[in-house]
N, C-alpha and C positions, 0 to 999 in steps of 0.2 A: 613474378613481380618481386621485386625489390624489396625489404622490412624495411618500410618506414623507422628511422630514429626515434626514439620518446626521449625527452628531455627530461635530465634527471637531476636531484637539488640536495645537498647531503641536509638540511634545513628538518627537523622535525615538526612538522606543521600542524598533523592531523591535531593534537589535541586544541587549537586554536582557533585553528579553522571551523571545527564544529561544533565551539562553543560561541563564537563570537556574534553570531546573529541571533541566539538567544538572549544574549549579557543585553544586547543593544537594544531591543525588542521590550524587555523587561524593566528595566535600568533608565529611566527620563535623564540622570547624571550618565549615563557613559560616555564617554568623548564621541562627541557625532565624528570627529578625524578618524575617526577606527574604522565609520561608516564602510569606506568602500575597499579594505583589506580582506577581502573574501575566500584569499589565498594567496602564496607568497610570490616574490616575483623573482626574477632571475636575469640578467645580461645577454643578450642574442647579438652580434650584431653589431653594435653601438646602441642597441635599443630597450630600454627595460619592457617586458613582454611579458604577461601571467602563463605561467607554468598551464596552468589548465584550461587557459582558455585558447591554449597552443593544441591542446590536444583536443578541444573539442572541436577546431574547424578543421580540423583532419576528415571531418566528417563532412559532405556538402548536400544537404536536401534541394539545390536548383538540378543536379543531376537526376533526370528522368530513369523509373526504375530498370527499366531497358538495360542503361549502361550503369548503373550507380554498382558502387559498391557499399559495402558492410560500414559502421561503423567499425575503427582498429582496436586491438587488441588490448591498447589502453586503457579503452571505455568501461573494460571489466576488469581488466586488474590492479590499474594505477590507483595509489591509497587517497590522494589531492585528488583525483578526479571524481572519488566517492563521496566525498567532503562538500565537494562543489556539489557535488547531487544533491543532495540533504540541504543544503542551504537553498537554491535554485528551485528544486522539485517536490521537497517534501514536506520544507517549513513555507510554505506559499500554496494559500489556495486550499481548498477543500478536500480533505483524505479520508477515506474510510481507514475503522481501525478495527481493532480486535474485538470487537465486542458486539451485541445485538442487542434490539429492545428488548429479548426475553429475557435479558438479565438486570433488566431496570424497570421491571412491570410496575412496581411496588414501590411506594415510598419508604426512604433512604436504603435501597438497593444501589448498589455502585460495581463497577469492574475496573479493572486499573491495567495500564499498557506501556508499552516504551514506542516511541517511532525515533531513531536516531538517539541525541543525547536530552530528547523529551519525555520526561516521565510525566505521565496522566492519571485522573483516576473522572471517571461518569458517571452521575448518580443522578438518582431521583430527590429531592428534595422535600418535605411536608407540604409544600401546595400541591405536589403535582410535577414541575416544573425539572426540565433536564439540563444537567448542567455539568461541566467540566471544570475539572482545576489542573494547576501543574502540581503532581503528586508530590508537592515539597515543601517541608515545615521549612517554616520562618525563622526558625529560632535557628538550628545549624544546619540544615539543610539534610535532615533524615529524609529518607524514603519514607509517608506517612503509612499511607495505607498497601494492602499487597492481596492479590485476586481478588475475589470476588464476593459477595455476599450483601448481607442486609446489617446491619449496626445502627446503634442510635446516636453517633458522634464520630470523627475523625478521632484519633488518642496517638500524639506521635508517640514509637516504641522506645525512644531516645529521653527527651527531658519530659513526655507529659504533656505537651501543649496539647490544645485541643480546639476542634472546629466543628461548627456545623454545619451540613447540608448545603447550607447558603455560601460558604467560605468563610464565615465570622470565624475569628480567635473570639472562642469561649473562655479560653482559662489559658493562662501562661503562668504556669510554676515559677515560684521562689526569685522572681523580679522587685524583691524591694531592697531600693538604694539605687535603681535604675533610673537616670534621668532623661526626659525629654522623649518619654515613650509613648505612642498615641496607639490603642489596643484597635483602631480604627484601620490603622495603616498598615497593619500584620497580617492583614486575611489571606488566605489562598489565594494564588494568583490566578485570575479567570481565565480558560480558553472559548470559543466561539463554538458552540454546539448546533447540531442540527440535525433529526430523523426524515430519512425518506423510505418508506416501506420499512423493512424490518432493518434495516441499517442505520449506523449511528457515524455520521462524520464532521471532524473538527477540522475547525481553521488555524495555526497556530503563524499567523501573520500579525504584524501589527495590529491591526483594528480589532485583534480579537479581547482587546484587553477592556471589553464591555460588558456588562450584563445584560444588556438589550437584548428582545426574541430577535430570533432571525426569519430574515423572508422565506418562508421554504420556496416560494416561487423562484423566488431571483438563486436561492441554492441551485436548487433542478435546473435552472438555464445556465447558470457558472459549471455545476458542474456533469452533468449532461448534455447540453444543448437542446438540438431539433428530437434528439433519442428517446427525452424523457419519455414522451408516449408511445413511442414503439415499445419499449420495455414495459411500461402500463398495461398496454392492451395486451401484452405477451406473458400474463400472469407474473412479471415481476413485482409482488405487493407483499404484504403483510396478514393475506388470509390464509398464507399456509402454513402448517403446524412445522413446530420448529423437534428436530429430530436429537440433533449432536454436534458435537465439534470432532477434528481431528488435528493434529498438528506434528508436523514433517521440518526438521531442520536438514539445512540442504547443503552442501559444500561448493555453492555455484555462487556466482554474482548472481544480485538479482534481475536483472534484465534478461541473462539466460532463461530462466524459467520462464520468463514474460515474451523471448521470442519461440519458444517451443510452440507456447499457446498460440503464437500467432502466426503460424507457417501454414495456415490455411488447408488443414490436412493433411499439409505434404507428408508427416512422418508415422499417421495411423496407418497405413497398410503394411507396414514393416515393424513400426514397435507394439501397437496396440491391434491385435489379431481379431481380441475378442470383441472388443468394441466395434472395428472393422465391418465385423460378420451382423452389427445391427443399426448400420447404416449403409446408404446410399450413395455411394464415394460420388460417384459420379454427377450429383445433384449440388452439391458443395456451389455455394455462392458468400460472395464475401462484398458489405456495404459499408461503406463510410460516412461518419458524419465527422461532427469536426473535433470531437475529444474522445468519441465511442467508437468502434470497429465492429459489426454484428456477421460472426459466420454461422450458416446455418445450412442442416444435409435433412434429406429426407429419410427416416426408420425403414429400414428393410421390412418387406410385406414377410417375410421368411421369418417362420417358429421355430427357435428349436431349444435346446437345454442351456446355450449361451447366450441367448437371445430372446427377452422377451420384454411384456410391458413396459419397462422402463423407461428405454428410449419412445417409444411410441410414434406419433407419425412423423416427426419433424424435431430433429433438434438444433436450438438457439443455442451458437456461444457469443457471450459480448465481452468484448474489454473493457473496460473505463477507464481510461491513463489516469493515473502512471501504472496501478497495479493491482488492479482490479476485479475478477474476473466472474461472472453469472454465469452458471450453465444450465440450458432451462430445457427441459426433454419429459413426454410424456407428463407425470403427476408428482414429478421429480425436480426440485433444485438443489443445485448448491451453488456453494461462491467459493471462487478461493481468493485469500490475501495474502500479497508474496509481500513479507519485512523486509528489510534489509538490516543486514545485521553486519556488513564489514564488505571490503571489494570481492571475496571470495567466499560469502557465503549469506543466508540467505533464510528465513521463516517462512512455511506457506500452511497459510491458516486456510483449513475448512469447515464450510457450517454445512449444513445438512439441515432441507426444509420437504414438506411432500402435501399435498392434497390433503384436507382433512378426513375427506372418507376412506383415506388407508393409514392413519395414525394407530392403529392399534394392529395393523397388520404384520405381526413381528416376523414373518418369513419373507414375505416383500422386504421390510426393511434391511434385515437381517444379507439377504442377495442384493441388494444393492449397494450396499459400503463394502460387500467383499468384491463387487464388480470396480467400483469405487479405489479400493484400495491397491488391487492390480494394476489399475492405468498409473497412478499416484508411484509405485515402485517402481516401474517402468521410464517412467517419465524421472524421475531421481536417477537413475543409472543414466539415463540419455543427458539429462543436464550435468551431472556430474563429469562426465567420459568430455564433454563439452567443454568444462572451466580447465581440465588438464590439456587439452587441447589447446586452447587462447592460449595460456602458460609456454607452450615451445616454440621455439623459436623458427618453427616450419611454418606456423603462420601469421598472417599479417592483416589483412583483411580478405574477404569473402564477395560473392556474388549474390544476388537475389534472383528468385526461379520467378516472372515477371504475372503469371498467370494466378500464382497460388500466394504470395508471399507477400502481396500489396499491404498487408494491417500490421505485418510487420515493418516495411516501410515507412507507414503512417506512424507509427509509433518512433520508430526513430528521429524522424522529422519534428515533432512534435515535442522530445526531447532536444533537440536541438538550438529551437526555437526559445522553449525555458532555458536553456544553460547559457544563451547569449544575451537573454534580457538584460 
């Protein structure tokens, strides 16, 4: 097959590009004419045509998996096409992020994150109450607060302002001669928060600029759907004790990592041996809902020194688009969240959760993040080998294996659908 052409623009866009639907979002003055510049455009033709939105119908989801091909090579390396994500996928709609209830038990406990050019910080507040801000003093726009912990105020490290809990400007330093200042209009800017089981995830769309609860109901069906109580009844909740984090920087785009996950097994019996040897390849079934993808294999009845309790009778993997992922086996969870941090490269956060009658079990524990940690280096060299690969010019796009690879389809399609909204 032929390399498809990418259309190229000497224009440096990205920093505009990925700022400009936060300015807007933010901003009630910004030029709504800016509104729909979402990326730069370029002459085709006779015809002015968006650079990225040229490269996304490269892509066609009415082609049945049978015949479809891959998403092209652009989708992961193009820097405007990553831009376009982030605005399209990331700032829209409900995202899990870096952090878990176990680190906001407590009032004013908080964690702080970046998704794209969004700095965050989650906290607990003195009633009780969970709330998010964009991690950014008013006054110059320091970075306020940075990981994690418990504190009795926000204190920028820069001039000193300072915030509470609620987002209030408590104290703004050496402002007098200042005119036409209202201390009312300076707070922390709000984003849209919301727990479901031991996850914390924000909305960073327009409406989030409210203080109001959210529905968790209408969350779980935004962002779940019909899944939500599959996952419920499949012990995805908040009674299991929370273990560890681990965190993998990756030199892949992020959607590489995101189709590994969802090749439907295809590549456990060749890179993942040990895992292999405690499951039931052949039991592998893969279900679709309309935002979730749930595969799951049956635990090999077979004992042996690579192979035990963990997996147990049956294991759940689910995705939750865009990058989401639960894997639920035996008395064992984790989650992993793949960042994105640039077109070629990539954060994949893991939490670590178990049963509470094996929390004190340190040699269980202990074998299962080094079982853990094996697939996790494996799977890095396979996505890695993967992003230098997109990069030559040997290839262009790709086939789907039509039996195994359907959640990877679904996920493509579904990207597709956001990036032409």
């Amino acid at each position: 097959m032929v390399k498809q052409m990418q259309m190229t623009t000497s224009l440096q866009l990205t920093p505009f590009v990925s700022n400009l639907r936060q300015r807007q979002l933010l901003n009630p003055n910004f030029p709504k004419k800016h509104a729909t510049f979402t990326c730069c455009t370029i002459r085709n033709s006779g015809h002015l045509v968006t650079e990225t939105q040229s490269l996304v119908h490269q892509f066609n989801p009415k082609i049945p998996i049978e015949e479809a091909v891959t998403p092209p090579t652009s989708w992961y390396t193009d820097p405007s096409f990553f831009c376009h994500e982030l605005d399209r996928v990331f700032y829209r709609g409900w995202q899990v992020v870096a952090g878990s209830t176990e680190q906001i038990k407590d009032s004013r406990d908080f964690f702080t994150g970046r998704l794209g050019d969004v700095e965050y910080v989650v906290c607990r507040d003195d009633s009780g109450m969970v709330r998010a801000f964009h991690n950014v003093c008013r006054h110059h726009a320091s970075i306020l607060a940075s990981g994690s912990g418990n504190k009795s105020c926000f204190v920028c490290p820069y001039h000193g302002w300072t915030y509470g809990f609620n987002g209030a400007l408590l104290k703004a330093t050496r402002i007098s001669g200042m005119r036409n200042f209202n201390v009312n209009n300076f707070g922390l800017l709000p984003i849209k928060v919301a727990i479901w089981g031991p996850f914390v995830l924000l909305n960073l769309d327009k409406e989030s600029l409210s203080q109001k609860e959210v529905d968790i109901h209408g969350v779980s069906k935004e962002w779940l759907g019909s899944c939500s109580e599959f996952l419920s009844t499949n012990g995805v909740d908040s009674s299991l004790s929370y273990v560890c984090r681990r965190e993998y920087t990756v030199e892949c785009n992020w959607k590489v990592f995101c189709d590994n996950y969802l090749d439907g097994g295809y590549h456990v019996p060749y890179a993942h041996k040990g895992l292999a040897s405690g499951l039931k390849m052949d039991s592998y079934a893969i279900t679709m809902f309309e935002r979730v993808s749930i595969q799951s294999c049956e635990g090999s009845s077979e004992k042996s020194k690579e192979n035990y309790d963990r997996v147990g009778k049956k294991a759940i993997y689910a995705f939750i688009y865009p990058n989401f992922m639960i894997n639920r086996y035996g008395p064992w969870m984790d989650t992993n969240l793949v960042v994105p941090l640039g077109p070629n490269k990539c954060q994949v956060i893991f939490d670590y959760y178990l049963e509470h009658s094996l929390k004190d079990d340190t040699d269980f524990i202990e074998k299962s993040l080094q079982d853990s940690e094996e697939v996790q280096i494996e799977d890095i060299v396979l996505c890695q080998g993967v992003q230098k690969g997109l990069q030559s010019p040997a290839y262009s796009v790709g086939r789907y294996a039509p039996t195994v690879e359907q959640a990877m389809h679904h996920f493509h399609c579904l990207l597709y659908e956001d990036l032409t909204k």
